[in-house]
Steps between C-alpha positions, in 0.01 A plus 500: 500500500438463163130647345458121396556369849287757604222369262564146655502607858145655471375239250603251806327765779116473272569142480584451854175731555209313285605150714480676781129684383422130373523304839377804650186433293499110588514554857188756485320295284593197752332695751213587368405143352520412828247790573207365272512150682373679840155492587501878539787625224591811573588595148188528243642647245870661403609640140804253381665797389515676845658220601818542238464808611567442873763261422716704260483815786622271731809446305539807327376743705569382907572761609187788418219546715191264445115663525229196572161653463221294655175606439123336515178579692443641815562201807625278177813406699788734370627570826482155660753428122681792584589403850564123408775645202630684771538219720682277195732786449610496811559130482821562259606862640428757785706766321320787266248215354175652470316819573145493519280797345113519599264617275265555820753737644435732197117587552452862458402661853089520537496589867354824410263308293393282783479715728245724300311255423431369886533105423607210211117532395449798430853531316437213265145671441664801406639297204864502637722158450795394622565230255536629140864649408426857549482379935904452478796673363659320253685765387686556828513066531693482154751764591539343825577161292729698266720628761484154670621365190761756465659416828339772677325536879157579497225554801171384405201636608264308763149486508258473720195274417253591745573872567521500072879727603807476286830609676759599252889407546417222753654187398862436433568309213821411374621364124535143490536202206134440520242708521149359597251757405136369594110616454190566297655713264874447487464385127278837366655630223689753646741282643554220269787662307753411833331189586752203463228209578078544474365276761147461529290272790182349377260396795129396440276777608307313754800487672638812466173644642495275824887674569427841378213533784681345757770773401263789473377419882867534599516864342206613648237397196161324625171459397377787220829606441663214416236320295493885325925484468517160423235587165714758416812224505324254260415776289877661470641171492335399192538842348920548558625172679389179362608613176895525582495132520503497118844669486653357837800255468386223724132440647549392858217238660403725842394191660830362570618451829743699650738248591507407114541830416823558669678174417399521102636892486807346727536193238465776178784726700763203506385367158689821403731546737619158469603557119652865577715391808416834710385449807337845481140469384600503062159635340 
């Protein structure tokens, strides 16, 4: 082959590529229009730019691992959107789709901390927190994600939320296209040099509040010590969370249902995969 053919053969390839990026874009943007004419949108904001973004990946880079950070205030509602992007995955494959990283699981162990102190109460009074970024190990959550995103196996650690115990090397988790990595402070600084997409959940705080105690009661927080923990969650949340909304791609609506959640991820999924004509999930 001649270097001229050559020339023509990959002018013909980035051709072929921006129609495919362009419909790509139509079909998202489809999609979302439809979005803003629900009652309860579940998109309230997203950078037009992150969404060339997505669609030129999809083309030009299918086959590379995919972080989705999803981050927002305590009992927000990133798991319930984890769980329902889960569920729409699994709609177009069962094979390698997602894996699904916890911030929670990363909590530093403060059993010995606990257990010193006698009860929640007289913890909190001793000015300790769980909820400000020192309480987990990023560090050890973005090499996790690294080797994740490397094709590597990794065991997460799980943590308990009543006994306040982290078990290292617990949880198998294996590489897979799309990696769902949820919770208060998967957007801190630290990480967002590997992130791939900033998601952030906005829920009014009245809300938020009326979840987070019925949470707290589950995890053995009542009374005094969860009015005490729950102070110390408005106040960390306004000092290190509600700020990452500023640089997150999209601003999700947490007061979606979960039923819509699922079938607009699932519509978004074949709005791409429809153009890319994999049946493997294309991000």
């Amino acid at each position: 082959m001649t270097e001229l053919n050559k020339n023509e053969l990959e002018q013909a390839k980035k051709l072929a590529n921006m129609s495919k990026i362009s419909k790509i874009l139509e079909n998202i943007r489809e999609v979302i229009a439809l979005d803003r004419k629900q009652k309860q949108p579940l998109i309230l904001r997203i950078n037009e730019a992150f969404i060339f973004n997505i669609a030129r990946k999809a083309i030009s880079e299918k086959n590379s691992t995919f972080i989705m950070s999803i981050a927002g205030e305590s009992a927000s509602g990133k798991t319930t959107l984890v769980k329902n992007a889960a569920k729409a995955c699994l709609k177009s494959d069962t094979d390698n789709v997602y894996t699904v990283i916890c911030c929670d699981d990363y909590y530093k162990d403060a059993s010995k901390e606990l257990s010193q102190a006698g009860n929640y109460e007289k913890l909190f009074e001793s000015g300790f927190s769980f909820d400000t970024p020192d309480a987990i190990d990023l560090n050890l959550m973005k090499e996790h994600l690294k080797e994740l995103k490397h094709g590597k196996e990794i065991y997460s650690p799980l943590y308990n939320f009543i006994t306040c115990e982290s078990k290292k090397n617990s949880v198998l988790k294996k590489p897979a296209k799309l990696i769902l990595n949820e919770g208060l402070y998967v957007l801190h600084e630290i990480l967002r040099d590997i992130i791939d997409v900033k998601i952030y959940v906005y829920t009014p705080f009245e809300v938020i509040k009326d979840r987070w105690f019925a949470r707290a009661a589950s995890r053995g927080k009542t009374g005094l010590a969860a009015q005490m923990q729950f102070h110390d969650v408005n106040q960390t949340a306004f000092r290190h969370i509600r700020p990452t909304m500023d640089i997150a791609d999209v601003v999700i609506n947490g007061m979606t249902t979960q039923e819509y959640i699922e079938d607009f991820i699932h519509q978004l999924i074949e709005a791409i995969t429809s153009v890319t004509s994999n049946k493997h999930l294309s991000l």
